[in-house]
C-alpha positions in Angstrom: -102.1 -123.0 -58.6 -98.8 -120.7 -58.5 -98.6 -117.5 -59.8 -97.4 -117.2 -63.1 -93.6 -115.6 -63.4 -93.6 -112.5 -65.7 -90.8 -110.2 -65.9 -92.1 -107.4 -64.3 -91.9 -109.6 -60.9 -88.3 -110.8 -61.6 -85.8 -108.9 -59.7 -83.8 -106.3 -61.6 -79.6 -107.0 -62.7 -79.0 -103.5 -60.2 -81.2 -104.9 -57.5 -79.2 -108.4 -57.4 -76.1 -106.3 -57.9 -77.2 -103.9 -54.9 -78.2 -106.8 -52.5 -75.0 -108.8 -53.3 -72.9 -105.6 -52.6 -75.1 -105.1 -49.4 -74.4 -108.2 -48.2 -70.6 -108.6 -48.9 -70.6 -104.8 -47.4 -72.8 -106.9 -44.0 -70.0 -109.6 -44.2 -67.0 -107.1 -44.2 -68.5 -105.2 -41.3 -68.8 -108.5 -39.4 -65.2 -109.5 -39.7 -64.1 -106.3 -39.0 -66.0 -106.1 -35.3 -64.4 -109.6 -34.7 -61.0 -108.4 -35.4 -61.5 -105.4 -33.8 -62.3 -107.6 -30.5 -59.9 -110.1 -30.7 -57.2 -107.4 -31.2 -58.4 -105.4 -28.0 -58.1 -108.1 -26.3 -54.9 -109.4 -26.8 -53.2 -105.8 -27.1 -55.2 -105.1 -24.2 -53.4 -108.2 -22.5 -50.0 -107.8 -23.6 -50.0 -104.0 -22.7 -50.7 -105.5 -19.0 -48.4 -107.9 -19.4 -45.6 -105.7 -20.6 -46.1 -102.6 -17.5 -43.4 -104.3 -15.6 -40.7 -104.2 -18.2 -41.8 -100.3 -18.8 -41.4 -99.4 -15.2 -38.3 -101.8 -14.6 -36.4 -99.5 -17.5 -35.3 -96.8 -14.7 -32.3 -98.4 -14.1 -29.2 -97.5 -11.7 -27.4 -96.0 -14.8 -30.9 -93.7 -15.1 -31.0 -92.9 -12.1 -27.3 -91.8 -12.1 -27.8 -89.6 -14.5 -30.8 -88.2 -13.3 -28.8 -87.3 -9.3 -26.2 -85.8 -11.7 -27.9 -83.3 -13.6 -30.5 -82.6 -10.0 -33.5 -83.7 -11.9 -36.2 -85.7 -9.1 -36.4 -89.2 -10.3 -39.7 -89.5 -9.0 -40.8 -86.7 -11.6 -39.1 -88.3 -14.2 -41.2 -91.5 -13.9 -44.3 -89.5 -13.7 -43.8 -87.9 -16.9 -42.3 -91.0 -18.9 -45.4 -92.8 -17.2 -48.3 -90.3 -17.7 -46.5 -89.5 -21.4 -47.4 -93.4 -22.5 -50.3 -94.3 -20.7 -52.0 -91.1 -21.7 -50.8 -91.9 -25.7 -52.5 -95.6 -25.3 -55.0 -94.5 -24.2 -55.9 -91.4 -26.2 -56.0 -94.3 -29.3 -57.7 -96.7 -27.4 -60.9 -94.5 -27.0 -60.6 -92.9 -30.1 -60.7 -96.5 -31.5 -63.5 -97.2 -29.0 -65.4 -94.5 -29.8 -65.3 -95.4 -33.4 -66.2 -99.0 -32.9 -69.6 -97.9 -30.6 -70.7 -94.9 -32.5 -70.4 -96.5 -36.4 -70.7 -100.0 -35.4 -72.3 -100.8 -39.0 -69.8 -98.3 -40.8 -66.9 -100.8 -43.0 -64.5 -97.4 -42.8 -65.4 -96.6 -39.3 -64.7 -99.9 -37.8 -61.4 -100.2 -40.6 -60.3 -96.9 -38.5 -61.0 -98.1 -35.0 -58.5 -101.4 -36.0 -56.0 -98.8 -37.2 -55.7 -96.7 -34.1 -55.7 -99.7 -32.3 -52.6 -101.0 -33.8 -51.1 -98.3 -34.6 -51.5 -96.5 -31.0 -51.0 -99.2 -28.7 -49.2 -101.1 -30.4 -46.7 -100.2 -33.1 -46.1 -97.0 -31.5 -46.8 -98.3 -27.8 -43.6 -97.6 -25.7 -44.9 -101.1 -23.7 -44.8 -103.3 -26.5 -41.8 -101.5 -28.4 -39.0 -102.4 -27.4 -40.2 -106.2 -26.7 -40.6 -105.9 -30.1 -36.8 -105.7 -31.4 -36.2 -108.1 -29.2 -36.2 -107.2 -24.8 -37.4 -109.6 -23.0 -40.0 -109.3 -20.2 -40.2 -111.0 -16.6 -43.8 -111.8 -17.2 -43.6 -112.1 -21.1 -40.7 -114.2 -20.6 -38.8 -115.2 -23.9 -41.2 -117.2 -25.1 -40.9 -117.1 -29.7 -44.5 -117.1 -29.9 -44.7 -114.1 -27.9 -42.9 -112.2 -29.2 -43.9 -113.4 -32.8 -47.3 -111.8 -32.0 -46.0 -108.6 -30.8 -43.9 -108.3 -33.9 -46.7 -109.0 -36.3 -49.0 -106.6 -34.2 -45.9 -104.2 -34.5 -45.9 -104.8 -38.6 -49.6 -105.2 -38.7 -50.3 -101.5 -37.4 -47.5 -99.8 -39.9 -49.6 -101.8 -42.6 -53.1 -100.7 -41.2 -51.7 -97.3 -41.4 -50.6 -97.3 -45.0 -53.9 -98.5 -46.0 -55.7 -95.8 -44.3 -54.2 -93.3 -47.0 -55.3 -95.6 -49.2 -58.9 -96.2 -48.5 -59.9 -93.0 -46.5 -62.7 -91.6 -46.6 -64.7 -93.3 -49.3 -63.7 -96.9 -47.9 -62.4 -98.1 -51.5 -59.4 -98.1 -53.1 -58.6 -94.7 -55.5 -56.6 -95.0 -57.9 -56.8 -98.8 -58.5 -53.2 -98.8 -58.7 -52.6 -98.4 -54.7 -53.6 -102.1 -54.3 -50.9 -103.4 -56.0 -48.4 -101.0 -54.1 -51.1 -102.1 -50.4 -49.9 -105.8 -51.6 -46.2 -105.0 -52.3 -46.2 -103.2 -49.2 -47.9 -105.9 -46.8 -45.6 -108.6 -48.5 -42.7 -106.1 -47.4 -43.5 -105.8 -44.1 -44.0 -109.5 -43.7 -40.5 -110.4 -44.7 -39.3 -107.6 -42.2 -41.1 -110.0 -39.4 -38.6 -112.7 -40.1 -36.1 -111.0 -41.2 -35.1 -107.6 -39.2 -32.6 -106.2 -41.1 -34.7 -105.6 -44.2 -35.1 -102.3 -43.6 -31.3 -101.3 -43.2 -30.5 -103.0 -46.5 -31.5 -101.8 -50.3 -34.9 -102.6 -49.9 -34.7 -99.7 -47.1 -36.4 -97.2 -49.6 -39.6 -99.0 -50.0 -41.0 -97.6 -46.9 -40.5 -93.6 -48.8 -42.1 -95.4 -52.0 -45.1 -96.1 -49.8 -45.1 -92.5 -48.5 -45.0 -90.9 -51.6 -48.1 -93.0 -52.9 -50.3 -92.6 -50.3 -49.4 -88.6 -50.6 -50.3 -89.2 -54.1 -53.5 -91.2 -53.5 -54.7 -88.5 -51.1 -54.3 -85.5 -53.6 -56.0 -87.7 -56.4 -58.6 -88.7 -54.0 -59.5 -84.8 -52.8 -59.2 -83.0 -56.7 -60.9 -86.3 -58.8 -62.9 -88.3 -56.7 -64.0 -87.4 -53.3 -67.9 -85.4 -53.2 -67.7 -82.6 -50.8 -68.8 -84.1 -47.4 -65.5 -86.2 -48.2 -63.6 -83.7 -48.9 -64.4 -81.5 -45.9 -63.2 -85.2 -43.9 -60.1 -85.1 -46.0 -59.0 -81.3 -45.0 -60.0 -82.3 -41.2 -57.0 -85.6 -41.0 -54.7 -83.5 -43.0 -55.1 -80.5 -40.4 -54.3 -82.7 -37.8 -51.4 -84.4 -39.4 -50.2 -80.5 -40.0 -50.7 -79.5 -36.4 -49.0 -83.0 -35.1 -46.1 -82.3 -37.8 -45.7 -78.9 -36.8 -45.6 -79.4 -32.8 -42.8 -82.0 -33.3 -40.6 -79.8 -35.4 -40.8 -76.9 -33.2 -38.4 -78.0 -30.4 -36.2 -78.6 -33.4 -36.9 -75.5 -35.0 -35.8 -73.4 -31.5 -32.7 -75.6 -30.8 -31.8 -74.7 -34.6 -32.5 -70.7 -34.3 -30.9 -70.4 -30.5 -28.6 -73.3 -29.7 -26.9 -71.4 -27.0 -30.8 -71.4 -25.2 -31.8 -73.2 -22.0 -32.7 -76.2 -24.5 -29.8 -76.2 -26.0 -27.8 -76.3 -22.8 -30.0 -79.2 -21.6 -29.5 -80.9 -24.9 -25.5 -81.0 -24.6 -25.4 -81.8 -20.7 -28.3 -84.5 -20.0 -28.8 -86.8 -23.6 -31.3 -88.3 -21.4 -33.4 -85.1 -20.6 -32.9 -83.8 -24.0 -34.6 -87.4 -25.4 -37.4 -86.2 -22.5 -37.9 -82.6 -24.1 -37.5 -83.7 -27.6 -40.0 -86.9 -27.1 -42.9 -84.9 -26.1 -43.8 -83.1 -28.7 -43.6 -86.5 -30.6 -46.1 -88.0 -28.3 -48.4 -84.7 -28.0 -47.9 -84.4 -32.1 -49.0 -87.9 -32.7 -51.8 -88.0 -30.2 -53.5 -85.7 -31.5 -53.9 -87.4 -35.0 -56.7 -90.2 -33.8 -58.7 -87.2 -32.4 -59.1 -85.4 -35.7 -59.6 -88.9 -37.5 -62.5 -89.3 -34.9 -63.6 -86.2 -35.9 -63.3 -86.7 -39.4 -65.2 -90.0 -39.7 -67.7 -88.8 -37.0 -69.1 -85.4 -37.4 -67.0 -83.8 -40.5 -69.9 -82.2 -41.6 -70.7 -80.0 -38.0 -67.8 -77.6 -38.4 -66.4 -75.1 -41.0 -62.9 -76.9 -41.5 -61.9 -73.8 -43.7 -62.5 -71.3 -40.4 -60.3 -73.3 -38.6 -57.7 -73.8 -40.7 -57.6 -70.0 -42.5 -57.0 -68.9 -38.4 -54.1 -71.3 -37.6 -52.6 -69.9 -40.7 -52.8 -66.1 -39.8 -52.3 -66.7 -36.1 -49.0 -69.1 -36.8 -47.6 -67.4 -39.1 -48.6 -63.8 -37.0 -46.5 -66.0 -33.9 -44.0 -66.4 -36.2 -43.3 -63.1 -37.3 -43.8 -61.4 -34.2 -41.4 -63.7 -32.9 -38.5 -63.1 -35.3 -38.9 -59.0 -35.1 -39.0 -59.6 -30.8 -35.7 -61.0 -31.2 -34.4 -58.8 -34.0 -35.0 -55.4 -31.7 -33.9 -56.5 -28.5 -30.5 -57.9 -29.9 -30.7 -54.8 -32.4 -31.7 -52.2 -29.0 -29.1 -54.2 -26.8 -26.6 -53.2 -29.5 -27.5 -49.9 -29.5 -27.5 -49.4 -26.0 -24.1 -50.7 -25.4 -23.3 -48.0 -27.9 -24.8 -45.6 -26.6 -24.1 -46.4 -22.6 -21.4 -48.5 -22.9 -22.5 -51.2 -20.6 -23.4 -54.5 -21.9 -25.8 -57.0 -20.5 -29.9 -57.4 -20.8 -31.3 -53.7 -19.7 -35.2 -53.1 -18.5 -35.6 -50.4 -20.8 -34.4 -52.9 -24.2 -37.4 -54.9 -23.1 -39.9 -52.4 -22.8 -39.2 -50.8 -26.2 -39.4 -54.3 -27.8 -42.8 -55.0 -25.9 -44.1 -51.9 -26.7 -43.1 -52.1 -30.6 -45.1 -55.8 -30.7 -48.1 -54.0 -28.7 -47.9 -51.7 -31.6 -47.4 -54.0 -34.9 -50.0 -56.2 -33.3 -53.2 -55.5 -35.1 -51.6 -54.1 -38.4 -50.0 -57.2 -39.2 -52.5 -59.6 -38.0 -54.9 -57.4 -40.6 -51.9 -57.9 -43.2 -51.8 -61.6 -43.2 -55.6 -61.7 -42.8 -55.8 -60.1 -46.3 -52.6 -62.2 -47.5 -54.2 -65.4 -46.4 -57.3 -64.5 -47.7 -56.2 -63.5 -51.1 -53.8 -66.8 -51.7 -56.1 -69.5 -50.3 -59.7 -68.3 -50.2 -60.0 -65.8 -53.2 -63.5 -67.2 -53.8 -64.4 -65.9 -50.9 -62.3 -63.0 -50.7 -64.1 -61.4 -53.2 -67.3 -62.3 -52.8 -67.0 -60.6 -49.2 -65.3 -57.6 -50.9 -68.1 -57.1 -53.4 -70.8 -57.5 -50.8 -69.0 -54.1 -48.6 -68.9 -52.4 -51.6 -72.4 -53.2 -52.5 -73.4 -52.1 -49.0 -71.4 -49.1 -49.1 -73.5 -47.9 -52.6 -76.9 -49.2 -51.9 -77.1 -46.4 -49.5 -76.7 -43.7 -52.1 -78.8 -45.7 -54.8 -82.3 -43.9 -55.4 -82.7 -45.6 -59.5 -84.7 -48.9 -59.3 -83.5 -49.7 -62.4 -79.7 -49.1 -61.3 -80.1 -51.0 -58.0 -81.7 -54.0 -60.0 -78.6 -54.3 -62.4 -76.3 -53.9 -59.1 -78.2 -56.4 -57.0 -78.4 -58.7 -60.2 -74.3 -58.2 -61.0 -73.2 -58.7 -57.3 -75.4 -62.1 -57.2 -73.5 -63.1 -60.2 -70.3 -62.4 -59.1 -70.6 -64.3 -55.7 -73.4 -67.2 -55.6 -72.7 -67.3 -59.4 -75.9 -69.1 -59.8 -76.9 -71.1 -63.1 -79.7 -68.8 -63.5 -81.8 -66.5 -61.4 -85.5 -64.8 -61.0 -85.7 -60.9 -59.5 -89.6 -60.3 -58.9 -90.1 -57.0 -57.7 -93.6 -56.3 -55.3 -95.6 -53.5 -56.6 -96.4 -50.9 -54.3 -99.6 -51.0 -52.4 -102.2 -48.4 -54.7 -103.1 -44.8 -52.7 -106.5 -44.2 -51.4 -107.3 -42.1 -53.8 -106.4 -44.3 -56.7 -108.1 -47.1 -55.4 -111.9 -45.9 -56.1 
C-alpha cells in the first residue's frame, strides 16, 4: 500500500519557488556558456581573418608621411601592432578567466560575453573599420559578413549598456532600466540597417543611455547593493576613473603647454599625434576588464578604500607639485633675467625649483592626507584621531573608574556598537589574605 499524503510531506510554496528559480538560474547559465562559445569562436575567426586588412593599412601615403617627419616605419608598425593585439587580448583573457573560474556564476559568465564583444570586437581595431564598411582580401565583400561583424559591432555596445544595468547583483535595479535595456537594444538594431541613425535626431539616445546607467549605478550602491557588492561596485568605478583619467591626460598637457614637444608633434605629424593621443585610449580602456575581473573574482581580498584614498592624495599631490614646478621656474627664470639680464633656461633656476619640491614634499603630502581624510573618510578619521588621543591619556590615567568611562566613551565613539559588556578581572588575593 502507498504512503498516505499529509501535508507535512508536501513540498512547501518557497521550496517550489526556490527550485523553479534554481533551475531557470541552471538554464540561464547554460545559454550563456553556449554563447559565450559560439562568440569566441567566430570573433576568434574573424579577428584571423581580418589581420591582413590591419597590416595592409600602412599604405604608401603612411609611409610618406612617416620618411617626412624621420619616424622608422618599422617602429611604427610595431607599436600600432603590439597596441591592438595586446588590447584583444587583454579582454580575451579577462573574458576567459571569467568563463573558467565562475563557470556556474549567471553574472560572471554575462561579464565574460561582455568583454568579449566589447574588446575584440566593438572596440577591435581588426574588425572596426570592416565594420563601416572596408572590405577585406580574405573577408571579401561578402553582405553576410559583414552583417555579422556589424551586429557583433552593435551587440557589444548593447552588452555594455546592460552591464551598468545588471552589475553586480545580476538583476535589473531599478525595474525601470529594462524598459530603457529594450529601447536601447531596439535602437541599436535599427543603427545595423540603417547607419546614419546616429548622426540624425535620434543621435541623443546614446547620452540618454549614459545618464541612466549612471543613475542605475548610484541607486544600485546607496539603496540596494549589501556590502560585498558594494565593495565590487567602488572596484569597476576605480577602474573606469583610472582609464578616464589616463585618456584625458595627454589632453590635459597639450591644453596647459601647447607650445610643448607634444604640441609640436600634434601640428606637424596628424598621423603621430593620432599615435600619441591613441594610446592612452587603448592603455585607459584596457585596463577596465582587469578591474571587472577583479571585481567579480576576489572583491572581497582587498581594501578598495586603501587604494583608492592613496590615488587621491598621490594624484592630486602630482598635481600640485606639478603646477608650483612650473610656477617657480617661469617665476625664477623671470627673476633671473632681471636680475642678470640674460634670458634662456639657467642651472641654477632648476636647482632652486628642485630643491623647493624636495622641501614641500612631505608637508603637503601630510596636508592632503588630512584633507582627504577629513572629506571622504570622516568615519574613519575620527575614530583614528580618538584612538591617539586615547593613547596619549591612558598613560597618565591612574583612576579605574576614569579609565573605565574613557575606554567605555572612546568604544562608543568609534565601533559605536549596539550595546556593550566591560568585565573587569579582580586581582589575584595576597598571601596573607588568603589564610
Amino acid at each position: 500500500m502507498g504512503h498516505p499524503v499529509t501535508p507535512s510531506s508536501m513540498p512547501s510554496a518557497a521550496a517550489l519557488l526556490a527550485t523553479s528559480t534554481a533551475a531557470g538560474q541552471s538554464r540561464a547559465v547554460r545559454a550563456l556558456r553556449i554563447v559565450f562559445i559560439a562568440l569566441l569562436v567566430t570573433i576568434v575567426a574573424l579577428d584571423a581573418l581580418a589581420f591582413p586588412h590591419f597590416l595592409a593599412q600602412l599604405t604608401p601615403a603612411v609611409i610618406r608621411e612617416l620618411h617626412r617627419v624621420h619616424f622608422p616605419v618599422a617602429l611604427f608598425g610595431a607599436i600600432e601592432l603590439t597596441e591592438n593585439i595586446g588590447y584583444a587580448l587583454i579582454y580575451l583573457a579577462m573574458a576567459l578567466l571569467l568563463f573558467w573560474r565562475r563557470s556556474n556564476d549567471r553574472m560572471a559568465n554575462f561579464c565574460a560575453v561582455m568583454l568579449l564583444l566589447f574588446g575584440c570586437a566593438t572596440t577591435s581595431g581588426f574588425l572596426y573599420d570592416i565594420s563601416v564598411g572596408a572590405t577585406t582580401p580574405l573577408l571579401g565583400n561578402s553582405f553576410a559578413i559583414h552583417l555579422l561583424i556589424l551586429l557583433l559591432f552593435t551587440g557589444g555596445q548593447m552588452c555594455f549598456l546592460l552591464f551598468f544595468f545588471l552589475f553586480p547583483s545580476g538583476r535589473f535595479a531599478p525595474r525601470w532600466t529594462r524598459w530603457v535595456a529594450a529601447l536601447a537594444g531596439a535602437y541599436w538594431l535599427a543603427t545595423v540597417f540603417d547607419p546614419t541613425i546616429p548622426t540624425g535626431p535620434w543621435g541623443n539616445l546614446t547620452l540618454l543611455f549614459i545618464v541612466a546607467a549612471v543613475v542605475a549605478q548610484i541607486y544600485r550602491y546607496l539603496r540596494v547593493s549589501t556590502s560585498v557588492e558594494r565593495e565590487a561596485t567602488k572596484w569597476v568605478v576605480f577602474g573606469f576613473a583610472l582609464g578616464i583619467a589616463i585618456i584625458a591626460l595627454p589632453q590635459i598637457v597639450f591644453a596647459l603647454i601647447p607650445h610643448s614637444a607634444l604640441g609640436l608633434l600634434v601640428d606637424n605629424s596628424p598621423l603621430l599625434a593620432g599615435l600619441v593621443f591613441g594610446a592612452p585610449w587603448i592603455i585607459g580602456l584596457a585596463l577596465v576588464p582587469i578591474f571587472i575581473a577583479v571585481a567579480v573574482l576576489r572583491s572581497h581580498l582587498w581594501d578598495i578604500d586603501t587604494l583608492i584614498n592613496r590615488t587621491l592624495v598621490y594624484g592630486a599631490l602630482t598635481a600640485l607639485l606639478a603646477a608650483v614646478y612650473l610656477g617657480l621656474t617661469v617665476g625664477f627664470q623671470r627673476l633671473s633675467a632681471l636680475v642678470t639680464g640674460q634670458a634662456g633656461q639657467q642651472p641654477v633656476v632648476i636647482v632652486l625649483s628642485t630643491l623647493v619640491i624636495v622641501a614641500l614634499f612631505h608637508p603637503l603630502r601630510s596636508r592632503i592626507q588630512r584633507v582627504i581624510d577629513q572629506r571622504f573618510y570622516r568615519r574613519k578619521y575620527d575614530a583614528a584621531r580618538t584612538l591617539r588621543e586615547f593613547s596619549a591619556t591612558l598613560r597618565q590615567e591612574i583612576d579605574l573608574d576614569d579609565l573605565r568611562a574613557r575606554l567605555l566613551a572612546v568604544v562608543d565613539e568609534t565601533m559605536q556598537p549596539s550595546h556593550y559588556t566591560l568585565w573587569l578581572r579582580r586581582p589575584p588575593a595576597a598571601p596573607h589574605e588568603r589564610l
